[in-house]
matplotlib code that plots the C-alpha trace (Angstrom):
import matplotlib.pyplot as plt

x = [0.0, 1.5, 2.6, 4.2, 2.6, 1.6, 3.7, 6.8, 9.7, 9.1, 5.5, 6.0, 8.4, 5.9, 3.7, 5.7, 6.9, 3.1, 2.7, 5.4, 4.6, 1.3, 1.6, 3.9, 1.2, -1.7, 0.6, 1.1, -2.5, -3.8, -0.7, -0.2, -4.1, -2.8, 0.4, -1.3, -1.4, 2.0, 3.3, 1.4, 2.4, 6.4, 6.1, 3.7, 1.2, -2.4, -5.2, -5.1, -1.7, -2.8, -5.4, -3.0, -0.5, -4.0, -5.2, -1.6, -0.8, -4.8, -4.5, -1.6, -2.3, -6.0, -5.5, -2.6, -3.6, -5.0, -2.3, 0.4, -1.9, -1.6, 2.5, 2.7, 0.6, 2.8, 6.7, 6.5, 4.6, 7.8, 9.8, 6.8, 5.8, 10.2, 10.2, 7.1, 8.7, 11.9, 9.9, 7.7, 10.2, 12.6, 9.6, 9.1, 12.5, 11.9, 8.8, 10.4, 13.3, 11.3, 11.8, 8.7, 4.8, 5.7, 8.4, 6.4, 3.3, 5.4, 6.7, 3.4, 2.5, 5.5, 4.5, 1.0, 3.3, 5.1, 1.7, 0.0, 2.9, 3.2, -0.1, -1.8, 0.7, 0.9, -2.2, -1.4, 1.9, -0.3, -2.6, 0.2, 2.5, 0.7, -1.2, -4.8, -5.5, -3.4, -4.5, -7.7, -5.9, -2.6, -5.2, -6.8, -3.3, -2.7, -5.8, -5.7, -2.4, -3.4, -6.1, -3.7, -1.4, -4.5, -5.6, -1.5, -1.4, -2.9, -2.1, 2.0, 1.6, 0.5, 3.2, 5.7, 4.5, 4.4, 7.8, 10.4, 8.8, 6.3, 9.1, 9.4, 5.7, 7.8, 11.0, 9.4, 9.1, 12.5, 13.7, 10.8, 11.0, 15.4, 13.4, 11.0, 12.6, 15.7, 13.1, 11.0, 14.2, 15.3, 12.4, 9.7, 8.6, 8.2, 5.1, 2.9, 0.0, 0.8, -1.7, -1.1, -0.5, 1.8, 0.1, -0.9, -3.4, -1.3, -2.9, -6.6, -4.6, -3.2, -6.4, -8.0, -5.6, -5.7, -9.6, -9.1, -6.3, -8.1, -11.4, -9.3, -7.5, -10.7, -12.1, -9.3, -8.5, -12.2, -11.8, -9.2, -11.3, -8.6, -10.1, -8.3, -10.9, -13.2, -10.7, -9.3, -12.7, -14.1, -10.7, -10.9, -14.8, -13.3, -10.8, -13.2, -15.3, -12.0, -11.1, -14.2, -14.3, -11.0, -11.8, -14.7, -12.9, -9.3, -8.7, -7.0, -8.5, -7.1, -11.0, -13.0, -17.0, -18.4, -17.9, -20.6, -23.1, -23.6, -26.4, -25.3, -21.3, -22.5, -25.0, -22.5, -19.7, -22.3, -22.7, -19.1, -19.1, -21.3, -19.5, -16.1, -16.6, -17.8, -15.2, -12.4, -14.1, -15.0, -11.7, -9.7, -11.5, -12.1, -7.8, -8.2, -11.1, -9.8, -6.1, -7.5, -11.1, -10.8, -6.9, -5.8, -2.2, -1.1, -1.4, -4.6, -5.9, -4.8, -5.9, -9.0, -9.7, -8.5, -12.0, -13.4, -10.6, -10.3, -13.8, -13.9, -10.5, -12.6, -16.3, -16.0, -16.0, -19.2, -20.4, -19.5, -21.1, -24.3, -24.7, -24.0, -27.2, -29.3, -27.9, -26.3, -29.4, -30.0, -26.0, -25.7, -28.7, -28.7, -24.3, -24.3, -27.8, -25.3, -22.4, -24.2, -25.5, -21.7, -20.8, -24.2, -23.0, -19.8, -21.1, -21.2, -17.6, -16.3, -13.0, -11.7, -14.2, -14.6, -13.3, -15.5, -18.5, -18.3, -16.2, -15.9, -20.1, -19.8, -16.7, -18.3, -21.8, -19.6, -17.2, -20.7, -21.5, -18.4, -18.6, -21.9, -21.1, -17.7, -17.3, -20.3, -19.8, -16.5, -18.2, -20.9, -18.4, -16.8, -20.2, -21.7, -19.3, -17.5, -14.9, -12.1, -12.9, -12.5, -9.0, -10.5, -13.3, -11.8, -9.4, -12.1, -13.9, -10.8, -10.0, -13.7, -13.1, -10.3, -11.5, -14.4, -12.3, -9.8, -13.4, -14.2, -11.3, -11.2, -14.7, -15.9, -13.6, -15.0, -18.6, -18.4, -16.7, -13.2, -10.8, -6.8, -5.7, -8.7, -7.2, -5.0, -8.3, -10.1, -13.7, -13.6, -12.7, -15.0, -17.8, -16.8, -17.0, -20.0, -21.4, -19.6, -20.9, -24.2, -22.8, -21.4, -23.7, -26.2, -24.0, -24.4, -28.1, -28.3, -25.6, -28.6, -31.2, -29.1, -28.6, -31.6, -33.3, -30.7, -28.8, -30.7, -31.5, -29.9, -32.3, -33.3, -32.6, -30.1, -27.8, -26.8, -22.7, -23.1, -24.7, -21.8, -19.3, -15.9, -17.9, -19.6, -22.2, -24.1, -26.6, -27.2, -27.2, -30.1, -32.6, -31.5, -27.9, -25.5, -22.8, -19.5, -16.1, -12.8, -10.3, -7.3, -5.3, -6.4, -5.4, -3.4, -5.4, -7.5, -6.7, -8.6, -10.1, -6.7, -5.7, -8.1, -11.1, -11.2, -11.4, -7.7]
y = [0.0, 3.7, 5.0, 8.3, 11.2, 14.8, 16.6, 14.9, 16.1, 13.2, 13.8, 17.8, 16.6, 14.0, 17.0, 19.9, 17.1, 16.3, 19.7, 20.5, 18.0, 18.9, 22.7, 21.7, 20.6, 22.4, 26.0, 25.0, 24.4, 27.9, 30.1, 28.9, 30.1, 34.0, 33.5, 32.6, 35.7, 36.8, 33.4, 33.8, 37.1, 36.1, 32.3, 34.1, 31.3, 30.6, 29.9, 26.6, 26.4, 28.2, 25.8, 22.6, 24.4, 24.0, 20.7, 19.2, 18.5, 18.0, 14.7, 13.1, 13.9, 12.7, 9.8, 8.4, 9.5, 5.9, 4.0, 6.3, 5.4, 1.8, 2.3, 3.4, 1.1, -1.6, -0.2, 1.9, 5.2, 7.3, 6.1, 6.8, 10.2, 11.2, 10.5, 12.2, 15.2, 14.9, 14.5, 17.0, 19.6, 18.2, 19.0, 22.0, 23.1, 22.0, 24.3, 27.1, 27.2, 26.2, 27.6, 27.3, 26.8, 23.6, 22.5, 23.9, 21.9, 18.5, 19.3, 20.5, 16.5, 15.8, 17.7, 15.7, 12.5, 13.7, 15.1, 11.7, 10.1, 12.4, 13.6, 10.6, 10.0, 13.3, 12.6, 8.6, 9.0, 10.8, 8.0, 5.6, 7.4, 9.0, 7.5, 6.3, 8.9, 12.1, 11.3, 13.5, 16.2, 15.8, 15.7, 19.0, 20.6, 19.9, 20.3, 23.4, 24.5, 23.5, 26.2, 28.2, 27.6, 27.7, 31.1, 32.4, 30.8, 33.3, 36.6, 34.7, 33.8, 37.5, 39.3, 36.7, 37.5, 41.0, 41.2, 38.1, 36.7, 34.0, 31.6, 31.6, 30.2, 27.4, 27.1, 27.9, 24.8, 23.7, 24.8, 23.7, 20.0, 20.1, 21.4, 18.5, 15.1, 14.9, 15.7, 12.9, 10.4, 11.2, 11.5, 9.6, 6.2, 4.2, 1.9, -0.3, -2.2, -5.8, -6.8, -5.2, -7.8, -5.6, -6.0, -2.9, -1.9, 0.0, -0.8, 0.4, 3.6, 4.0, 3.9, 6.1, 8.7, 8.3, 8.9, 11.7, 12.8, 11.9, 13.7, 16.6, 17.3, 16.7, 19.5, 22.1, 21.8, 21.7, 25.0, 24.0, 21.9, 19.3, 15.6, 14.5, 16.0, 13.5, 10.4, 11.5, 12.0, 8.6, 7.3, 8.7, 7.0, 3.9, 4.3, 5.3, 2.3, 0.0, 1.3, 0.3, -3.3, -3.8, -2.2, -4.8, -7.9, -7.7, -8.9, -6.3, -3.2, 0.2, 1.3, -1.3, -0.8, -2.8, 0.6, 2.3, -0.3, 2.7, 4.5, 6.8, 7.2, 7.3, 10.4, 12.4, 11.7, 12.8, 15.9, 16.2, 16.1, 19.1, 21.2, 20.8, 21.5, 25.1, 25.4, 24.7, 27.0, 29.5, 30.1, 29.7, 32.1, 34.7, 34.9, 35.8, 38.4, 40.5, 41.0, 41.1, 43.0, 44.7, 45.6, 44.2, 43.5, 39.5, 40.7, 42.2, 39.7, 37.3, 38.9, 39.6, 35.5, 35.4, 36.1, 32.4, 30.4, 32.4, 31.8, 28.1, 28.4, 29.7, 28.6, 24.9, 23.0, 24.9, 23.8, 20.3, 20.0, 22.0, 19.0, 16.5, 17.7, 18.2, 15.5, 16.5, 17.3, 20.9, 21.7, 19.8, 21.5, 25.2, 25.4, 24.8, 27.2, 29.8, 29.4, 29.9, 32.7, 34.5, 33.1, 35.6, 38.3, 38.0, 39.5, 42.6, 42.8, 45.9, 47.5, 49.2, 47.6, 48.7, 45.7, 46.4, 47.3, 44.8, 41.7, 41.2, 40.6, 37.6, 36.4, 36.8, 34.5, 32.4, 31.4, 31.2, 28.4, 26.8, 26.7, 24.9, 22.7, 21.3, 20.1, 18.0, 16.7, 15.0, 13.7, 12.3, 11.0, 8.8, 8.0, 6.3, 3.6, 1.5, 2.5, 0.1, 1.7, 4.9, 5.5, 4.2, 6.6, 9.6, 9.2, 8.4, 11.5, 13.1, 12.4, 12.8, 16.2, 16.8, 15.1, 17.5, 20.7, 19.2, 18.9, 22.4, 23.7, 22.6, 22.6, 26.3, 27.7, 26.1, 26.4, 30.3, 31.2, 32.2, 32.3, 31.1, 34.8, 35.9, 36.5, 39.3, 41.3, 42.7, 43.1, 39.8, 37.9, 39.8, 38.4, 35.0, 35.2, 36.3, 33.5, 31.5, 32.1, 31.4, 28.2, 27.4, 28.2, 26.2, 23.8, 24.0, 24.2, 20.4, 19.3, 21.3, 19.2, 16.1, 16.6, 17.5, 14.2, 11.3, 12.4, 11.0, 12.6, 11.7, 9.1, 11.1, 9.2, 6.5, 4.6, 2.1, 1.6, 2.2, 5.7, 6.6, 6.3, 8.6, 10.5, 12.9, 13.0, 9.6, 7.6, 4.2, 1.9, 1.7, -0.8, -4.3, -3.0, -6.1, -5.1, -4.7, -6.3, -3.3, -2.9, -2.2, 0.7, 1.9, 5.0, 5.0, 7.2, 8.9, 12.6, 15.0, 18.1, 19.8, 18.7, 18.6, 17.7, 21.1, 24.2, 24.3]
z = [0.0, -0.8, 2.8, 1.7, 3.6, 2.0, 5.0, 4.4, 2.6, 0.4, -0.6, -1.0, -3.8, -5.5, -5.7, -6.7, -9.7, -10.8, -10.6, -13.0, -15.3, -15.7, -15.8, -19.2, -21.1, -19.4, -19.8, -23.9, -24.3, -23.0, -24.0, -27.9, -29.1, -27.8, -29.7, -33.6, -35.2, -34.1, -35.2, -38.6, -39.3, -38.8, -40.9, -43.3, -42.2, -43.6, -42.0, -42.5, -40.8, -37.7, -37.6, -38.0, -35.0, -32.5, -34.4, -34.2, -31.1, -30.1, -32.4, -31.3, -27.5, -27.9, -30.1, -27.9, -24.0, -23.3, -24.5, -22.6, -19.8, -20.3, -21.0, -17.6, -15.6, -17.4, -17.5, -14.3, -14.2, -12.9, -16.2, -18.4, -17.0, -16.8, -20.8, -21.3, -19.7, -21.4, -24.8, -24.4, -23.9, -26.9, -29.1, -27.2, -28.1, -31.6, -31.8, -30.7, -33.2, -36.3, -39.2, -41.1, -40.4, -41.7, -38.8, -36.4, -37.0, -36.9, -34.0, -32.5, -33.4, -31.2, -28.2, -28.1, -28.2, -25.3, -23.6, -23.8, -22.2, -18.8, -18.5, -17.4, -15.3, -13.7, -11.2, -11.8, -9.6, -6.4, -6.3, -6.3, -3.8, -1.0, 1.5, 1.1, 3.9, 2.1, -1.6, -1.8, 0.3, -2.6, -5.2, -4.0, -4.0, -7.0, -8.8, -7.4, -8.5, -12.2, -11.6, -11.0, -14.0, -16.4, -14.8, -15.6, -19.0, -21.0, -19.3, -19.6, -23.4, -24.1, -21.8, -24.0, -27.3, -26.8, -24.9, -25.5, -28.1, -29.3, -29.8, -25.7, -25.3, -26.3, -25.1, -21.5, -21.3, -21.6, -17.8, -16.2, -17.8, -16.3, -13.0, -13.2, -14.5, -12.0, -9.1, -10.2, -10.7, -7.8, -4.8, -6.9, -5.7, -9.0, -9.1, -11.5, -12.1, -10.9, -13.4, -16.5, -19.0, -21.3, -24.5, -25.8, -28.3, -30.5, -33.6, -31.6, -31.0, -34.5, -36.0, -33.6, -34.4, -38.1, -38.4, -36.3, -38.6, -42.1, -41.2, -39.6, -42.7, -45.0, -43.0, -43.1, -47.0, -48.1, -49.3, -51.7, -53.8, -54.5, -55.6, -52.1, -50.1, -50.4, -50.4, -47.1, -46.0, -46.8, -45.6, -42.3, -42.0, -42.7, -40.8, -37.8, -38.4, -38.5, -35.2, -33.6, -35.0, -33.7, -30.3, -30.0, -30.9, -29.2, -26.2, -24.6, -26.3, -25.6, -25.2, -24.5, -25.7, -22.7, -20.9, -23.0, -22.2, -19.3, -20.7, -18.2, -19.3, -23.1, -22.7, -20.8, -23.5, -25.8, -23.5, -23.5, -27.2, -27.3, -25.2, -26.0, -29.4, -29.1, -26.0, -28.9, -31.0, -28.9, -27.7, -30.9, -32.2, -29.9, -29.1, -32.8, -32.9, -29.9, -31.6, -35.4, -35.1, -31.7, -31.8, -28.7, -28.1, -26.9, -23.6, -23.6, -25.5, -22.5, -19.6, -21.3, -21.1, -17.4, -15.8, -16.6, -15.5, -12.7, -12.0, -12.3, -10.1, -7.3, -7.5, -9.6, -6.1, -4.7, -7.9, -7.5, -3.7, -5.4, -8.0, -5.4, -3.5, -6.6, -8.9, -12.3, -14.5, -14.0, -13.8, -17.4, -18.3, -17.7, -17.7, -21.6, -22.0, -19.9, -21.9, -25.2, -24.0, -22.9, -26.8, -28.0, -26.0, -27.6, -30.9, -29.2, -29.4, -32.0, -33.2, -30.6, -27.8, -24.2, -22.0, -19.0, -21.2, -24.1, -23.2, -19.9, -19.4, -22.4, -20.3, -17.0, -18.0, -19.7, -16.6, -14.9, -17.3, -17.2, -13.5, -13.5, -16.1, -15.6, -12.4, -12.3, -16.1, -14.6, -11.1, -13.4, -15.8, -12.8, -11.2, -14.0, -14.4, -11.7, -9.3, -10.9, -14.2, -13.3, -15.3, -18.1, -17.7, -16.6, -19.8, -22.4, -20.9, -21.8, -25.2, -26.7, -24.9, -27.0, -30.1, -30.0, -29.7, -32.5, -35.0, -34.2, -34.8, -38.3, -38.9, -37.8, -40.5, -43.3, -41.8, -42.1, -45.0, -43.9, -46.4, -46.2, -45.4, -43.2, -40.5, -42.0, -42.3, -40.1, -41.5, -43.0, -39.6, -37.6, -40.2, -39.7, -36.0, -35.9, -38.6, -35.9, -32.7, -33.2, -34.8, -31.1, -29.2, -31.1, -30.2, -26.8, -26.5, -28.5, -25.4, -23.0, -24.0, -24.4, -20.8, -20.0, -22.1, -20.6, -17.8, -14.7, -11.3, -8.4, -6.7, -3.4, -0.7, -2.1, 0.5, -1.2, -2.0, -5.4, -4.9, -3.0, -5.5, -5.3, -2.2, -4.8, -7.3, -7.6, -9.1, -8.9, -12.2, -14.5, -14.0, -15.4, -16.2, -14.9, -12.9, -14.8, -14.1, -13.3, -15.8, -13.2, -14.3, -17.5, -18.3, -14.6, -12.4, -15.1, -16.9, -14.7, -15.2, -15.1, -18.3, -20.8, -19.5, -18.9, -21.3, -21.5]

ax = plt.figure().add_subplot(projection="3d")
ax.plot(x, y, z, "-o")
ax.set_aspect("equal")
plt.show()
């Protein structure tokens, strides 16, 4: 059993190390969207590129996170996490010094690589270090510090944009990965499933990512008009639909479907679907429309975007206690109506806009939406299937999160109209945001009354052990649903919130 305590010098270590590792991947993911039009103005980038820097490392990190789960529950989840670290920040390095749009986006592939490798293993290590009796306190902490580093992120990507340089929203990363690996070599317990079998589902995760990758770059060159269009499109069907016949008849799939025989589990990752999508869109594009159509510098444009994460820093476990009294129906029903509404609002956004008096409202009922919705999506997430498989859960939750954002991405671009240089002007961006907003929060209101269709109340009154699951939101299993055996491990310890379950 893990014995080490959260007040020893041993356990302040583990933690300041998951921290680190984590706030790698969760800083690049909420700095890099602040940095595009600097970075397309200096590679003389498209639209299409900016798109592919976002999309990039999205893919490889969503179509991989399970299986760098599964690496680590197998080889030792120190070792896993340490080259994850020392990947990510090689690519990182990479990124920072390219050349060309061209460079950058491989490298940007690289990153997720590295990303999938140490981010499951970031909150896998506190479960497998600290004492049963310290590991909600350690997972607090460092939950809480991810808040923090998502709530920096963007106000640090503008002030390096506008001041060193976007090429150091890169190469940031570089001293905090030799900060992070030889703490973790060094004061880390390693650990591992005793019951991983070591086969891996490689070819499960190969496919995954290739559909993703097919029907990602179908949707970005659309506009082109070129014959492959349609190939990669149909290619990355087929692909999907291979991916899910293999899942279904391995024996040791990466993602296996019995899970979703939770009606429960599959209408939140529906929801999830929903959500994240205009969460990817809304926030590439609005980084874009307050530096291209309102004339905000980088750093304006970031701490413009602080007041939601700052707001689901503060309020998401009020939230989370709220939804546990009141089950997670009306959160999962009235966050996504809130959030479409702070995307409306949005529209209201000019050249030269007031902050106070034309962005920050939008911002403000959008954090409120975000801080109904999120924290209860996850509890949900984990309540619906059982404890053993939460990992498997957590990271499923995870990836469809990022899957979602990865579709928008390409997809709102080509839904309203904007052309491979439209960014470079003004009027024509701001007309595309506002064809897209709408778009996103339509969005949301089909995840509202998704929600509001399948999700189930809590059963009032429930005292059975299965209503108690993870000491948070619960309901018990549908009627007539057979109780399903653990998969041990999966995904090590789920993703969390701080990485990409959430809007970051």
């Amino acid at each position: 059993m893990p014995d080490v305590r959260l007040v020893s010098r041993q356990g302040k270590w583990i933690l300041l190390t998951t921290v680190l590792g984590s706030s790698m991947a969760l800083l690049d993911s909420t700095v890099v969207n602040v940095a595009l039009p600097t970075i397309g103005r200096d590679l003389h980038a498209s639209l299409a590129a900016l798109q592919w820097m976002v999309n990039a490392y999205m893919l490889t990190l969503a179509g991989l996170i399970l299986l760098g789960g599964s690496l680590g529950d197998h080889y030792g989840r120190r070792k896993i996490f340490v080259i994850g670290v020392v990947w990510f920040a090689a690519a990182s390095l990479l990124c920072g010094l390219a050349p060309t749009d061209g460079v950058l986006i491989g490298a940007r592939a690289l990153q997720g690589i590295g990303g999938a490798l140490l981010t499951p293993g970031s909150l896998a290590l506190i479960q497998a270090s600290f004492h049963p009796d310290d590991r909600a306190k350690a997972v607090g902490l460092w939950s809480g510090f991810g808040g923090v580093g998502a709530a920096v992120g963007p106000f640090l990507g503008g002030w390096l944009v506008d001041g060193p340089g976007w090429r150091w929203v890169f190469l940031l990363n570089v001293p905090l990965a030799l900060l992070c690996a030889p703490i973790a070599l060094r004061h880390v317990p390693e650990s591992s499933d005793p019951y991983s079998r070591g086969r891996f589902d490689v070819l499960g995760a190969v496919l995954g990512a290739l559909a993703l990758a097919l029907v990602t770059y179908a949707l970005i060159e659309a506009r082109s008009g070129s014959v492959a269009v349609p190939v990669t499109a149909v290619a990355g069907v087929l692909a999907g639909v291979a991916f899910v016949y293999v899942e279904k008849h391995r024996p040791h799939p990466m993602m296996p479907l019995d899970i979703f025989a939770s009606r429960q589990f599959t209408a939140v990752n529906l929801v999830t679907l929903c959500v994240y999508a205009a969460f990817g869109g809304f926030f590439f594009l609005t980084a874009l429309q307050l530096q291209v159509f309102a004339g905000y510098s980088a750093l304006q444009a970031g701490t413009a975007l602080l007041p939601t994460t700052v707001m689901m820093l503060l309020f998401s476990a009020r939230s989370g206690a709220l939804a546990s009294r009141i089950g997670p129906r009306i959160p999962l029903t009235v966050g996504p109506l809130l959030c479409a509404g702070g995307m409306l609002l949005m529209l209201r956004v000019g050249q030269h806009a007031n902050y106070l008096a034309d962005v920050l409202p939008a911002l403000v009922v959008m954090g409120a939406g975000m801080v109904t919705l999120v924290a209860p999506l996850t509890a949900t997430v984990l309540a619906s299937v059982d404890t053993a498989q939460a990992g498997l859960a957590s990271g499923i939750n995870n990836a469809a999160a990022r899957a979602a954002g990865l579709i928008a991405v390409a997809a709102l671009p080509l839904l309203t109209g904007m052309g491979p240089e439209a960014y470079r002007s003004a009027v024509a961006f701001d007309a595309a945001f506002d064809r897209a907003m709408p778009i996103c929060a339509g969005v949301l209101v089909a995840g509202s009354v998704l929600a509001f269709a399948t999700v189930r109340r809590l059963a009032p009154g429930c005292r059975r052990p299965e209503c108690r699951t993870h000491g948070s939101l619960t309901t018990p299993p549908l009627e007539g649903e057979p109780a399903r055996p653990g998969r041990a491990g999966v995904g090590g310890a789920g993703t969390g919130e701080s990485d990409g379950g959430g809007p970051r």
